[in-house]
N, C-alpha and C positions, 0 to 999 in steps of 0.2 A: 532855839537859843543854843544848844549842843551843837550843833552842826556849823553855826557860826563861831563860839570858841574854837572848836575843833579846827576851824581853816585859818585863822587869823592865829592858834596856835602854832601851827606848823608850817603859815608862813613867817611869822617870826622867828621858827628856830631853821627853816632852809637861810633866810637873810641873814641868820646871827654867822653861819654857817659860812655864807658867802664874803660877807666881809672880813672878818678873820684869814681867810685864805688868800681871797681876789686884792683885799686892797694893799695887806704886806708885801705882795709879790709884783705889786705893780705893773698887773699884766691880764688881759683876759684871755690867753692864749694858754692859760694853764690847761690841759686836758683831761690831767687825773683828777686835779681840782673837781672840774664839770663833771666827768663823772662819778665820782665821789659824791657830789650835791645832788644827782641824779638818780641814783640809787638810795640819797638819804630821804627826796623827796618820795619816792616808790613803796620806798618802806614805811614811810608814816602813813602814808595813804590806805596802803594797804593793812598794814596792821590797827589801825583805828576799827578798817570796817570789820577785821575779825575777832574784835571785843566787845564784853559788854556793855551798855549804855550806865550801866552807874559805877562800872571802873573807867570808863571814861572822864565819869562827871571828876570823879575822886583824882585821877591820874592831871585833869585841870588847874587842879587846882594851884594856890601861892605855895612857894617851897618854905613857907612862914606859916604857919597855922598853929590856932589854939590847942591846947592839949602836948603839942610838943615840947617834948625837953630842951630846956635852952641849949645842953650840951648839944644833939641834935643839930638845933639850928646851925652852930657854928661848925659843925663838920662838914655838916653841908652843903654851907655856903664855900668854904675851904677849898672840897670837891669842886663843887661849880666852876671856882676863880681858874683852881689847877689844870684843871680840862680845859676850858677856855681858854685859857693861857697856853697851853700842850699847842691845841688849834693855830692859834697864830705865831706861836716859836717856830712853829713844822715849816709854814709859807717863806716865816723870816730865813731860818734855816737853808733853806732850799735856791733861795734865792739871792740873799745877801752874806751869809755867816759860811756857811760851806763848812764846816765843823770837821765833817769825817766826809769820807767819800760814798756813793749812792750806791743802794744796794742795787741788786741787777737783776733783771727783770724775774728770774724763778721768787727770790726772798719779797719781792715789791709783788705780787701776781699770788703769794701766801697771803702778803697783808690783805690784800684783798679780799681773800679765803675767810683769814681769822677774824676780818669785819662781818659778813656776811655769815657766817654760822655764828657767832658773836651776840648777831642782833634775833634769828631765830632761835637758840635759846631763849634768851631774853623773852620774845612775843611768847612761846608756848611757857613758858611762867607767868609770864599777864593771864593768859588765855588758862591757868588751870588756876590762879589764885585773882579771885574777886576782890579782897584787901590789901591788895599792892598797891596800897598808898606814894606818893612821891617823901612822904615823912616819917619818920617814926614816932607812932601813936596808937592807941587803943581803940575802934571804931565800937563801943559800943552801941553807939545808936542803928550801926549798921550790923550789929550781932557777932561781932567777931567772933573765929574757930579755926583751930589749927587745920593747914592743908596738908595734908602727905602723900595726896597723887599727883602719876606725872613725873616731872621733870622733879619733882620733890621728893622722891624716892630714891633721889637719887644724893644729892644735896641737898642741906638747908637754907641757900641762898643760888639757887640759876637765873637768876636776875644778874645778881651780883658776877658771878662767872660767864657770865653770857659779855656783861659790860667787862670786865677786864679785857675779852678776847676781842672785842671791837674797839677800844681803846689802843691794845697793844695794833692790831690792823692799822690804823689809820697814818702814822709814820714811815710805815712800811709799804704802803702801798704810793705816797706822796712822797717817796726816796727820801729819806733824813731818818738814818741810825742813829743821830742825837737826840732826832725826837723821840727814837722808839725808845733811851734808855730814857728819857728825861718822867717815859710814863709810869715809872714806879713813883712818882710823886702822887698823883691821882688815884692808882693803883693802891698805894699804901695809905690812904685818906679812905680808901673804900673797904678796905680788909679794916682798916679801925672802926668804921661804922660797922662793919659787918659784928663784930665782937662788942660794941655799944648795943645793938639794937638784940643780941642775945640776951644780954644781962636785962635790959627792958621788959624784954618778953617774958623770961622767967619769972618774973616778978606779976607781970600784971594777964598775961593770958593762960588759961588754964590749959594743962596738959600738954605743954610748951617743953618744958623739961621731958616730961616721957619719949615725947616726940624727938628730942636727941638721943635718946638710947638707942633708939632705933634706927636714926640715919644719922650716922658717925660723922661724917666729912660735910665741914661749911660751905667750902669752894669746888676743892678738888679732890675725885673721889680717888681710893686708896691711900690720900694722902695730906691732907688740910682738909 
């Protein structure tokens, strides 16, 4: 049953993926498009098999669930709409709006870059934290405990900065510097969640606070 969520998940989000680009653009000649999708597809495939079977289950799951804080809910849903929305402005952008002019192939060939270490951050935070829920919530059934190895050593959220640097990539690599500025909107929905889901934690998982004493920096280290 794992293995069929798993594939009908991640064909849904390669399709959610494809029409947001393919069908604004009115074109299937796009080629960063394809492989933008192709790499998305790569990466889920591959990072699924390199986790564990009940951060899998967990990472499944509705981005709705019991136990989460209403506030929560609505940030996250906010997040969702913004990115998704990001997604298909970039296609419209690029194809109808023309806004500013395309960046040239060194800044587009970064975006690239900043997707792609972006999303491995991201995986080795899955891969060191077993409670990376898709919500903010308390898993006591599943024993929750603060992590601090890893990429946690470093940050208190490389989830969080992994996705800003693959967020910020994907404009940039699909030429539209309106899309790249338009992603402080998503961006700044996820630095708000990021400062929501502290307060959360302080509250309800123990040794949460000490554990910021220690690793200073949310996002960015030296410096946020």
């Amino acid at each position: 049953m794992l293995i069929v969520k798993l594939i009908v998940g991640i064909v849904i989000q390669i399709a959610i993926f494809g029409c947001l680009l393919l069908l604004p653009s009115s074109t299937l000649g796009w080629w960063r498009a394809w492989l933008f999708i192709g790499i998305l597809f790569t990466g889920s495939v591959a990072s699924a098999a390199g986790l564990r079977k009940d951060l899998l289950r967990e990472r499944l799951k509705s981005p709705i669930q019991k136990g989460q804080p209403p506030a929560d809910m609505i940030i996250l849903m906010l997040f969702l709409i913004s990115f998704y929305g990001l997604i298909a402005f970039v296609s419209l952008d690029v194809f109808r709006f023309h806004l500013m002019d395309k960046p040239g192939m060194l800044v587009s060939s970064l975006g690239l870059f900043f997707s792609l270490v972006g999303w491995g951050i991201a995986f080795f935070a899955l891969k060191e934290n077993i409670f990376a829920a898709p919500v903010v919530k308390l898993q006591e059934e599943r024993e929750q405990k603060v992590v601090d190895s890893g990429v946690y050593r470093v940050v208190r959220h490389p989830m969080y900065a992994g996705g800003i640097l693959f967020i910020v990539g994907i404009p940039l690599w699909l030429e539209s510097y309106a899309g790249a500025l338009l992603t402080l909107v998503p961006i700044g929905i996820l630095v708000l969640r990021t400062l929501f889901e502290e307060r959360f934690l302080i509250r309800k998982l123990k040794d949460y606070e000490t554990y910021m004493k220690r690793v200073r920096y949310r996002l960015i280290p030296f410096l946020w």
